[in-house]
C-alpha positions as CSV (number, residue, x, y, z in Angstrom):
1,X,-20.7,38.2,10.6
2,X,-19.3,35.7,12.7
3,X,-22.2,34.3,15.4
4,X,-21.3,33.5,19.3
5,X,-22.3,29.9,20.1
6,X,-21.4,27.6,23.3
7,X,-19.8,24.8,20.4
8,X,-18.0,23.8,17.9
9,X,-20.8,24.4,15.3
10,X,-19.3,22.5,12.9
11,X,-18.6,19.7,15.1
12,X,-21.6,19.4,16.9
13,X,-23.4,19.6,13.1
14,X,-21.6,16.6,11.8
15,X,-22.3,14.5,14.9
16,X,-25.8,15.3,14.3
17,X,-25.3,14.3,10.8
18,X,-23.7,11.1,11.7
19,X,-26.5,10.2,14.0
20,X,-29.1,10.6,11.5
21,X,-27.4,8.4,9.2
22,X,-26.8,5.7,11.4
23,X,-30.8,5.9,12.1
24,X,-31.7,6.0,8.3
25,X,-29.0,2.9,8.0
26,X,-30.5,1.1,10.7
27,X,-33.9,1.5,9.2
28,X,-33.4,0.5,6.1
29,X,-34.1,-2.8,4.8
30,X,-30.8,-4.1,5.3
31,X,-31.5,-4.4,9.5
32,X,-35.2,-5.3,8.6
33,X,-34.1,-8.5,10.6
34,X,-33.4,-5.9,13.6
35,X,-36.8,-5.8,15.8
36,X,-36.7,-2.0,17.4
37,X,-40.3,-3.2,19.6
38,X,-43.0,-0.8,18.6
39,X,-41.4,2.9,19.2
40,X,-41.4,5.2,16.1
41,X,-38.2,5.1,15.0
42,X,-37.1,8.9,14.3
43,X,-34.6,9.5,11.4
44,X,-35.0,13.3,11.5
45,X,-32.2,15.7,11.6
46,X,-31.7,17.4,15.2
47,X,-28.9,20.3,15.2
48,X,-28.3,23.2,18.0
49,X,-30.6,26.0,18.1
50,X,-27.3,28.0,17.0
51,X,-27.1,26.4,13.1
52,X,-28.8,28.5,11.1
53,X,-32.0,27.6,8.8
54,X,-30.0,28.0,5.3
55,X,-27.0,25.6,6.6
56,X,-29.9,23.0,8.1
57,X,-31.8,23.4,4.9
58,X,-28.3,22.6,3.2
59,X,-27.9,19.4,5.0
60,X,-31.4,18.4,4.6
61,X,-31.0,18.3,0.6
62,X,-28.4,16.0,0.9
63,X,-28.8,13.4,3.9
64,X,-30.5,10.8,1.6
65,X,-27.0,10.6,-0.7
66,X,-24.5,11.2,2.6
67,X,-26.7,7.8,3.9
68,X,-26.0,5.8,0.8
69,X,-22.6,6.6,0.5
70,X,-22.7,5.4,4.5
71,X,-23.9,1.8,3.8
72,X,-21.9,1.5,0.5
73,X,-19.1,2.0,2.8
74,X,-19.2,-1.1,4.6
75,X,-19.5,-0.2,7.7
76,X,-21.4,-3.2,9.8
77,X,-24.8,-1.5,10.8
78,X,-26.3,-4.5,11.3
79,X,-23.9,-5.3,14.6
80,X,-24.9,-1.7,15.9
81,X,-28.7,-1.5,15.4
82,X,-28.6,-5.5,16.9
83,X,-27.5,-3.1,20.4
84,X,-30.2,-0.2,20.1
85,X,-33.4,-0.4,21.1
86,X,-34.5,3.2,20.4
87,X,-32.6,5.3,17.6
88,X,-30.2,7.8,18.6
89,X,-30.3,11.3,19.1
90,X,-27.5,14.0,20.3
91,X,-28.1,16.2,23.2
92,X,-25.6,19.5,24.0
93,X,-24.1,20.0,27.4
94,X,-22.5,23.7,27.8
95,X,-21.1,25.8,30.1
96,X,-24.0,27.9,30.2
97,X,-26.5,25.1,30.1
98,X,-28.8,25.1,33.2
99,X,-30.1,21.6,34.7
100,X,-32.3,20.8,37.4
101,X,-31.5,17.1,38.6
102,X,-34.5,16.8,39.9
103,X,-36.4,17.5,36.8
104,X,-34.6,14.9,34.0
105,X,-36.8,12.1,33.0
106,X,-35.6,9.1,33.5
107,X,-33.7,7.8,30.7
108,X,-35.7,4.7,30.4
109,X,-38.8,6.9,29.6
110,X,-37.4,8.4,26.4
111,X,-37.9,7.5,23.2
112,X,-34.1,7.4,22.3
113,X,-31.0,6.6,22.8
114,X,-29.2,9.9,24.4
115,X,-25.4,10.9,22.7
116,X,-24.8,13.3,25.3
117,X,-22.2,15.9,23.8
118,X,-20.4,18.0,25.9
119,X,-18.7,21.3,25.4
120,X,-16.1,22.1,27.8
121,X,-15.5,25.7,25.6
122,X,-15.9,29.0,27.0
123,X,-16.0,32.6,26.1
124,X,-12.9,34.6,26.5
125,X,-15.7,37.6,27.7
126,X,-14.2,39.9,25.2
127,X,-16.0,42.0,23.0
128,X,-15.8,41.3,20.1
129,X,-14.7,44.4,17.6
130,X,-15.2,45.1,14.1
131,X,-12.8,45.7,11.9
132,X,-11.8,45.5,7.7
133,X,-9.4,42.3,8.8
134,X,-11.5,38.7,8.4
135,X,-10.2,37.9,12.4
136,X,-12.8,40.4,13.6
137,X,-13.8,37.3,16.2
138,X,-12.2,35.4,19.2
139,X,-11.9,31.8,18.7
140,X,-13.4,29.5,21.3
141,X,-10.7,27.7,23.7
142,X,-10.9,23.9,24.4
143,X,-11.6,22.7,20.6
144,X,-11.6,19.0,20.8
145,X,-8.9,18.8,17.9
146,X,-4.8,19.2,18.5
147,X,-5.1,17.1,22.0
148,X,-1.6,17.8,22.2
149,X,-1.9,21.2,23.1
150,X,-4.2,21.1,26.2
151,X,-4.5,16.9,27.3
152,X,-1.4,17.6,29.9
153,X,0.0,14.4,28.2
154,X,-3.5,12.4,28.9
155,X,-4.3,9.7,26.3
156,X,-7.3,8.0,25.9
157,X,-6.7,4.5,27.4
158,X,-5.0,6.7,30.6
159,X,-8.6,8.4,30.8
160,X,-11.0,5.3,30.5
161,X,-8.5,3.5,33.0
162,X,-9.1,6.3,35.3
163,X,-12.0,7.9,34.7
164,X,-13.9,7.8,37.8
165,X,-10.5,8.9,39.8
166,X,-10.6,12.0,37.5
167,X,-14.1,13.0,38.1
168,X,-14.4,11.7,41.9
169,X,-10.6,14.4,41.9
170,X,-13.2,17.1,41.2
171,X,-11.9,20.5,39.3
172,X,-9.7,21.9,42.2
173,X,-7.1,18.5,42.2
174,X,-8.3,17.3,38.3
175,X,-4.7,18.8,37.1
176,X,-3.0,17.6,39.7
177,X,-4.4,14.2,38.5
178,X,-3.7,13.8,35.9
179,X,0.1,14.7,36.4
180,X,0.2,11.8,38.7
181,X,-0.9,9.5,36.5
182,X,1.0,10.6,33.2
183,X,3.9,10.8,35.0
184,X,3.2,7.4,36.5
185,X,2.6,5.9,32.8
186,X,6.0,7.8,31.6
187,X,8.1,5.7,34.2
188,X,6.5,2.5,33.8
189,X,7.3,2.9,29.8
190,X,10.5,4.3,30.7
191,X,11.8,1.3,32.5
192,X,10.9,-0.9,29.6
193,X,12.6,0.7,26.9
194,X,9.7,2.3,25.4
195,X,9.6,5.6,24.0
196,X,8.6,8.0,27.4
197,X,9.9,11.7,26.6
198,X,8.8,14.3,29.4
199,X,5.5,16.0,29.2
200,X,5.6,19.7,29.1
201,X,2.5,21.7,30.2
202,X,2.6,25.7,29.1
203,X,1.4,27.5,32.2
204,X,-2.0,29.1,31.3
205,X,-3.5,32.2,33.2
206,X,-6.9,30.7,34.3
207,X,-9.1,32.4,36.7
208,X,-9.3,30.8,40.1
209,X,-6.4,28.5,39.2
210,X,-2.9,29.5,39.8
211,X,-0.9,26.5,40.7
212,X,-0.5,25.0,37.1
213,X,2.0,23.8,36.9
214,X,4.7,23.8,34.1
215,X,6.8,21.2,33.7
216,X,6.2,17.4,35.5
217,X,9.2,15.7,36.5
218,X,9.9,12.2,39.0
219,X,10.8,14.9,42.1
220,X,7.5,16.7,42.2
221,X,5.2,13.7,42.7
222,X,4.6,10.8,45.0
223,X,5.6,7.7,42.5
224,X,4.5,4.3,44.3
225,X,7.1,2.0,44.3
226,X,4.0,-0.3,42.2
227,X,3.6,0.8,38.7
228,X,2.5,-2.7,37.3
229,X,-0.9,-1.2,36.8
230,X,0.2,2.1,34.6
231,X,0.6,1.2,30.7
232,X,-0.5,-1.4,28.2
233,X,1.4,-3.0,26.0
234,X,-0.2,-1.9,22.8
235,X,-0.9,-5.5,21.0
236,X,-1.0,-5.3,17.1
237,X,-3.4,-5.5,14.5
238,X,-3.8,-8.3,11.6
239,X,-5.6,-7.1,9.0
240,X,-7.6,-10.5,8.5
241,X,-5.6,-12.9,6.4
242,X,-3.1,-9.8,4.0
243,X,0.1,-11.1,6.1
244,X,-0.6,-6.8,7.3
245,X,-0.4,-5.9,10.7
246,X,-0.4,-3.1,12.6
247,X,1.2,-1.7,15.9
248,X,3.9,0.5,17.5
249,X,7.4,-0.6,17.5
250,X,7.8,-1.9,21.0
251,X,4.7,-4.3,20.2
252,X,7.2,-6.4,17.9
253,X,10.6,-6.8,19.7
254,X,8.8,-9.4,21.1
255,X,6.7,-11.2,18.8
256,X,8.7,-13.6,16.5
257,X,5.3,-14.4,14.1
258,X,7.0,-10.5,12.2
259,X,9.2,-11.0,9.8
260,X,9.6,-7.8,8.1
261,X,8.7,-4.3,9.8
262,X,8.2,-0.7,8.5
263,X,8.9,1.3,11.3
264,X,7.3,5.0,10.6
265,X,8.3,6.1,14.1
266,X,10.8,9.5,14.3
267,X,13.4,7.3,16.3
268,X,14.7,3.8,15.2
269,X,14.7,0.9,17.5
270,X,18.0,-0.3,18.0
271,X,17.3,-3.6,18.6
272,X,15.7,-4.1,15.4
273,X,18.7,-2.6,13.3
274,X,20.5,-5.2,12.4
275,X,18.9,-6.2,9.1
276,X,17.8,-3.5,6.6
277,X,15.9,-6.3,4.4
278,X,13.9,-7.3,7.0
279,X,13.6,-3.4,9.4
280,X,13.2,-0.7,7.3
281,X,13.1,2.8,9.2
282,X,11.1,5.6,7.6
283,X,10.6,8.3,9.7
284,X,7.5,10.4,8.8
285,X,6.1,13.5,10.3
286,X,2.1,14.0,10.7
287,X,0.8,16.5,8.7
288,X,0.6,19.1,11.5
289,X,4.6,19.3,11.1
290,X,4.5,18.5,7.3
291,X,1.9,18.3,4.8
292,X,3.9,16.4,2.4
293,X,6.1,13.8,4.5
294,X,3.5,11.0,4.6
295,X,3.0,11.5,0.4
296,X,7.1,11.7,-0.1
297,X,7.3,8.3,1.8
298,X,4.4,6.1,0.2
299,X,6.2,5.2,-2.7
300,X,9.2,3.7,-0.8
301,X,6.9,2.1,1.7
302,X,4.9,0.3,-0.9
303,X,8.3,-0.9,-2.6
304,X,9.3,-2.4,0.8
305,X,6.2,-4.0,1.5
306,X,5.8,-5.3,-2.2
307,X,9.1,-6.9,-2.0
308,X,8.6,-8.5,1.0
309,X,4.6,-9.9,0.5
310,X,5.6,-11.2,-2.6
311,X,7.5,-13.7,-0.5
312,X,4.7,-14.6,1.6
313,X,6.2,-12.7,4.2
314,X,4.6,-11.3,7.0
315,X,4.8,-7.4,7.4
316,X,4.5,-4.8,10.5
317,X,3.5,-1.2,9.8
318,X,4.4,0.8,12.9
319,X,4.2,4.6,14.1
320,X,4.4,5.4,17.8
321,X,0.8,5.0,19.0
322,X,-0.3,2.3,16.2
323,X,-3.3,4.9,15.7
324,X,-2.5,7.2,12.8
325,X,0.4,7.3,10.4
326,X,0.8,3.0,10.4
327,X,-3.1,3.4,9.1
328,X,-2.3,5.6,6.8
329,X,1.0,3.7,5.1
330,X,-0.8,0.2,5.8
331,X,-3.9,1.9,3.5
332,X,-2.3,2.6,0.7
333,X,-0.3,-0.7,0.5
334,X,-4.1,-2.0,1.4
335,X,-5.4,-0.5,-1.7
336,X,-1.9,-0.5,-3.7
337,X,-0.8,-4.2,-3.6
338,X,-4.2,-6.1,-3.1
339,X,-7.7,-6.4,-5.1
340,X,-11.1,-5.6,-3.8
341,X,-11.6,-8.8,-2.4
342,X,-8.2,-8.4,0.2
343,X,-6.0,-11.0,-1.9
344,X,-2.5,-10.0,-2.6
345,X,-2.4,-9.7,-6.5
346,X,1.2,-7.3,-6.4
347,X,-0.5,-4.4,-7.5
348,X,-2.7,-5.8,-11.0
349,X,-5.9,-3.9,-9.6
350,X,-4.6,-1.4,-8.8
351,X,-3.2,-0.5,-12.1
352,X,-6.5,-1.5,-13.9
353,X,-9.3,0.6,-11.5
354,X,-9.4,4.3,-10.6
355,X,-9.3,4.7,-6.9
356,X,-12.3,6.7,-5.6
357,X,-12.5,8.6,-2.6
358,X,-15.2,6.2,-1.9
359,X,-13.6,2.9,-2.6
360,X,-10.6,4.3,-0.1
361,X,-13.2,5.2,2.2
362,X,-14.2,1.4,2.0
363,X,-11.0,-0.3,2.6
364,X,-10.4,2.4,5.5
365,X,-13.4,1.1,7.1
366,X,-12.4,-2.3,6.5
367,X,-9.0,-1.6,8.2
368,X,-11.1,-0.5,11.4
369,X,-12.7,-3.1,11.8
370,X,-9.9,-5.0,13.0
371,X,-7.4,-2.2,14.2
372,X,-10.6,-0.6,16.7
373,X,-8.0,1.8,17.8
374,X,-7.3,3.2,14.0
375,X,-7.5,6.9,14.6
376,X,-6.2,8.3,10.8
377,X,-6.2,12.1,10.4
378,X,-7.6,14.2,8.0
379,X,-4.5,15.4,6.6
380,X,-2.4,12.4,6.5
381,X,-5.6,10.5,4.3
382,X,-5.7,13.5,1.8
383,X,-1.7,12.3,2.0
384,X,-3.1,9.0,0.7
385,X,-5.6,9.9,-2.0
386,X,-2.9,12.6,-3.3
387,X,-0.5,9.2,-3.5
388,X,-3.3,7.1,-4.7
389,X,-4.6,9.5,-7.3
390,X,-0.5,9.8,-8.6
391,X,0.4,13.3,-6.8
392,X,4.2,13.5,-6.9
393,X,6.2,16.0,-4.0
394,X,9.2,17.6,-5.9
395,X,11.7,17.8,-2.8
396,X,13.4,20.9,-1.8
């Protein structure tokens, strides 16, 4: 029987997870050189009241091999234990959590480092009714997956560029907000070329809140004529010394070091058309849209890219935030066309080693450490190991 809680159980358990693996890691002898003065440094599991005893028993038995796999990943937990003082520990924020201000410690007085988790979820109030069908429950709104569906158009660098704007806007104007400055960010990328479709918000029956509103356009808001501050340009991402970078498209109409791109992007750029050896569109869809679009493009991908390294050229990958599906094709030519030790070798390794979901893991980590803003999905790496492991897609 499906249990109410105020989270994403499953969410909130593998941050918890997470946590205590970083504090067994940090621990270890391999950050012995890493002085954490004299507090106790905890590497005990803490999960939400809500997860039961059998599921925390579960993960108990197996934290010792998830924390191995962790530092055989190469993940640099040296760097982040150099920053911590106290080892961390995740604390849940609700809506029906109650807080006296007045009563919190100071921070400086605890004996860890807080990862304050908040839930912005909420019951619909419904009872819930049982029935024979397995949907006998009502799913909590506001999961923190499919932003698309409730961020208003919001992206990440939008948010931590205005952060304090959107909390100082408090609830009643927050929406309002953030129309402002998405519309604001649209423009500025409008009016260099860049790829700026409208944002569409669904109007949502809310209580208290009437005025959503459903569609943004240039009339309904007061644009300043000064929109230098809205937008990056979203620089790329060499991937050490592999000739690989990665990037969006409009990062490399402009940068002449490129001398061959795949651009993975739905729409072409037109002004890098004009030589297929060197631009080589291939639109993919993520694998919300289609579960197999990223596997039935690998194998022309790596082609392209084998072709052109061989040369000693110097290759692009490119989606249209540079977060997701250019990780994803720039993995598997990672893993396809070099050896262990990053050194192009056209594909000799490759052909001699089974790829593990743990050596993938390890080159994805190495790829994050020098694209910070790699953000690959679940789906589209199963994409990758299904490619890796020699999955073909028999096309319609």
């Amino acid at each position: 029987m499906a249990t109410t809680t105020t989270g994403p159980s499953t969410l909130l358990a593998l941050i918890s997870m997470l946590l205590t693996f970083l504090n067994s890691s940090m621990s270890s002898e391999s950050a012995q050189d890493i002085k954490h003065a004299s507090i106790d440094w905890d590497c005990s599991l803490h999960l939400p009241l809500w997860i039961s005893k059998t599921e925390r028993s579960s993960i108990e038995g197996r934290l010792e091999e998830w924390t191995k796999q962790l530092e055989e990943s190469g993940a640099d937990i040296a760097a982040l234990a150099a920053c911590l003082k106290k080892p961390l520990r995740p604390l849940w924020i609700s809506q029906k959590s109650v807080i006296w201000l007045n009563e919190v410690p100071d921070h400086d007085s605890w004996d860890f480092t807080p990862i304050i988790l908040v839930s912005a979820s909420f019951s619909t109030g419904y009872a819930q009714i049982r029935t024979s069908s397995e949907y006998s429950w009502n799913y909590i709104a506001g999961a923190g997956d499919d932003e698309e569906s409730w961020s208003r158009g919001l992206t990440p660098n939008l948010f931590w560029n205005h952060v304090y704007d959107l909390i100082n806007s408090g609830p009643d104007l927050c929406n309002q907000k953030v129309a402002d400055m998405v519309e604001k960010d649209r423009v500025y990328r409008a009016q260099r070329g860049q790829n700026a479709p409208q944002v569409i918000v669904k109007s949502t029956k809310l209580a208290g809140n009437s005025a959503n509103l459903s569609q943004f356009s240039l009339d309904m808001l007061n644009i300043e004529d000064n929109l230098n501050s809205y937008g990056e340009d979203q620089p790329i991402s060499w991937l050490g010394e592999t000739n690989l970078a990665l990037g969006t498209p409009q990062a490399a109409e402009n940068l002449s070091k490129i001398d061959c791109i795949i651009d993975c992007n739905e729409t072409s750029v037109p002004a890098l058309l004009q030589d297929p050896e060197t631009y080589f569109h291939l639109p993919i869809l993520t694998s919300k849209f289609d579960r197999f679009s990223l596997l039935k493009s690998l194998p022309s991908a790596v082609k392209f890219a084998k072709l052109n390294l061989s040369k000693g050229k110097k290759l692009l990958i490119c989606c249209h935030n540079g977060e997701d599906i250019s990780v994803c094709v720039g993995l598997a030519i990672l893993i396809s066309l070099f050896d262990d030790e990053g050194t192009f070798d056209g594909g000799k390794f490759f052909s001699q080693n089974c790829i593990t979901k743990l050596e993938m893991r390890k080159r994805l980590v190495l790829i994050c450490k020098f694209a910070v803003n790699a953000r690959a999905s679940r789906g589209n790496l199963k994409q990758v190991f299904s490619f890796l492991s020699g999955t073909t897609v028999i096309s319609d």
